[in-house]
C-alpha positions as CSV (number, residue, x, y, z in Angstrom):
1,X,21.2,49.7,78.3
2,X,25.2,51.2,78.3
3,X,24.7,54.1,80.9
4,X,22.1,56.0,82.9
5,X,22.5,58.9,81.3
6,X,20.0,60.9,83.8
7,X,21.7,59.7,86.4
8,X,25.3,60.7,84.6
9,X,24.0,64.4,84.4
10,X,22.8,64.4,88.2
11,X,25.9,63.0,89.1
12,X,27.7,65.4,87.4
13,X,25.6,68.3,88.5
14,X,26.7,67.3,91.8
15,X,29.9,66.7,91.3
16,X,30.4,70.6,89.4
17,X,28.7,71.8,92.8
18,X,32.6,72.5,94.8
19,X,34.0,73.2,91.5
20,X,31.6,76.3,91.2
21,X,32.2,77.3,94.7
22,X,36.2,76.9,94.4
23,X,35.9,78.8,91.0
24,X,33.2,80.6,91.3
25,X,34.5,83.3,88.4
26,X,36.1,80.8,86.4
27,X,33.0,78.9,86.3
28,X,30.7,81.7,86.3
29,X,32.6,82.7,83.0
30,X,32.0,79.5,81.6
31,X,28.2,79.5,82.1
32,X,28.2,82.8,80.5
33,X,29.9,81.5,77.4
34,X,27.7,78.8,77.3
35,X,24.7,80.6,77.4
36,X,26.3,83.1,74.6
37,X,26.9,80.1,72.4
38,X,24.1,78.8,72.8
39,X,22.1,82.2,72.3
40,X,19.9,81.6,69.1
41,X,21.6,84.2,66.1
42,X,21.7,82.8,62.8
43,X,21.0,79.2,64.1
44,X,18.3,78.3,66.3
45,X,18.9,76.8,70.1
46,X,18.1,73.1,68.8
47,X,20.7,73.4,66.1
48,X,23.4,74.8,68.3
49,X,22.7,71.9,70.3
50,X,22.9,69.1,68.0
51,X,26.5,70.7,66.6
52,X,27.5,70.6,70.2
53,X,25.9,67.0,71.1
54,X,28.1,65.9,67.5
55,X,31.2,67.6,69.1
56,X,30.4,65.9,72.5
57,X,30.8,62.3,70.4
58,X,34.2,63.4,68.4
59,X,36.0,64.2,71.8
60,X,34.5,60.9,73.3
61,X,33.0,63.0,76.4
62,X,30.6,61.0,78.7
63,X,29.2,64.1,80.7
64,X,29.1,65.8,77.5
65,X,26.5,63.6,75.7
66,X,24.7,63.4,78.7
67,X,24.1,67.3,79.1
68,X,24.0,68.0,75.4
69,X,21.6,64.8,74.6
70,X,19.1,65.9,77.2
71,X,19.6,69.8,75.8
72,X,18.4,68.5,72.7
73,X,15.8,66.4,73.3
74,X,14.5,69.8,75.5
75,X,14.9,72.0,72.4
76,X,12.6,69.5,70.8
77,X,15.3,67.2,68.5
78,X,14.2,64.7,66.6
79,X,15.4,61.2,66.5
80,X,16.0,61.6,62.9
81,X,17.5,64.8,63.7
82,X,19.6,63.1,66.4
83,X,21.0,60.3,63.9
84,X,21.7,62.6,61.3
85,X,24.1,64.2,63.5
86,X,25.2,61.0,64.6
87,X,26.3,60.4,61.0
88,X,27.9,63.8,61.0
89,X,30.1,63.3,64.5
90,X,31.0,59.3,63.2
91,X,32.5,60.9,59.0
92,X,34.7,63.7,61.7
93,X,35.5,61.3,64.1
94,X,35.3,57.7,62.3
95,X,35.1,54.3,64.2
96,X,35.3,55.5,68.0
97,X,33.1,58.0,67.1
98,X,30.5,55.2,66.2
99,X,30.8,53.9,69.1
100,X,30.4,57.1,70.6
101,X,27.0,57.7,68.9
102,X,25.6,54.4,69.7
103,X,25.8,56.2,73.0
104,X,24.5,59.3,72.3
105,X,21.6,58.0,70.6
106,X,20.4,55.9,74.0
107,X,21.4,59.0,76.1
108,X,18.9,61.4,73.7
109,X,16.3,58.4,73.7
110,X,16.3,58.2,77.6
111,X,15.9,61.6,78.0
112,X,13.8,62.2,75.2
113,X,11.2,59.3,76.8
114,X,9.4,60.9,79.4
115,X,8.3,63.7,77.1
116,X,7.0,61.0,74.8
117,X,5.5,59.2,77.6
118,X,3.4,62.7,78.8
């Protein structure tokens, strides 16, 4: 295993927590963009968030795959689904992007586990 990816978004949960109260408008802007990007229009909840996991891999964001791998596997991803975005984020971002997806994929699979498990 590379990372802990549930603990990566606890610890980053945690670590957002002064952020929020220092900026609470900034950040409370943010979450309200998020949650209007992420609002299901033309494309569903589960689409928005494999674009943004596939993003998450061609900036090379830790936290990033973390959140957005564990947002899928929520919206009910696939792991087909997963590694064809994988494919997608590694043609836009080339080699460090494959090593960014090799990533991604064990973040969605640890998160996607327990669901599989119930």
């Amino acid at each position: 295993m590379l990372n802990d990816w549930q603990a990566t978004t606890r610890d980053y949960s945690a670590a957002l927590k002064p952020l929020r109260a220092g900026q609470a408008d900034v950040m409370k802007g943010f979450s309200a963009l998020a949650q209007a990007a992420l609002k299901p229009g033309a494309l569903d909840a589960k689409t928005k968030e494999l674009l943004a996991l596939g993003i998450s891999v061609a900036i090379r964001c830790d936290p990033c795959v973390a959140f957005h791998a564990e947002a899928a596997a929520r919206q009910g991803a696939t792991r087909a689904e997963i590694l064809e975005t994988m494919g997608t984020a590694i043609y836009m971002g080339a080699g460090p992007s494959a090593m960014y997806a090799a990533r991604a994929l064990e973040a969605f699979e640890q998160f996607s586990a327990p669901a599989q498990a119930a």
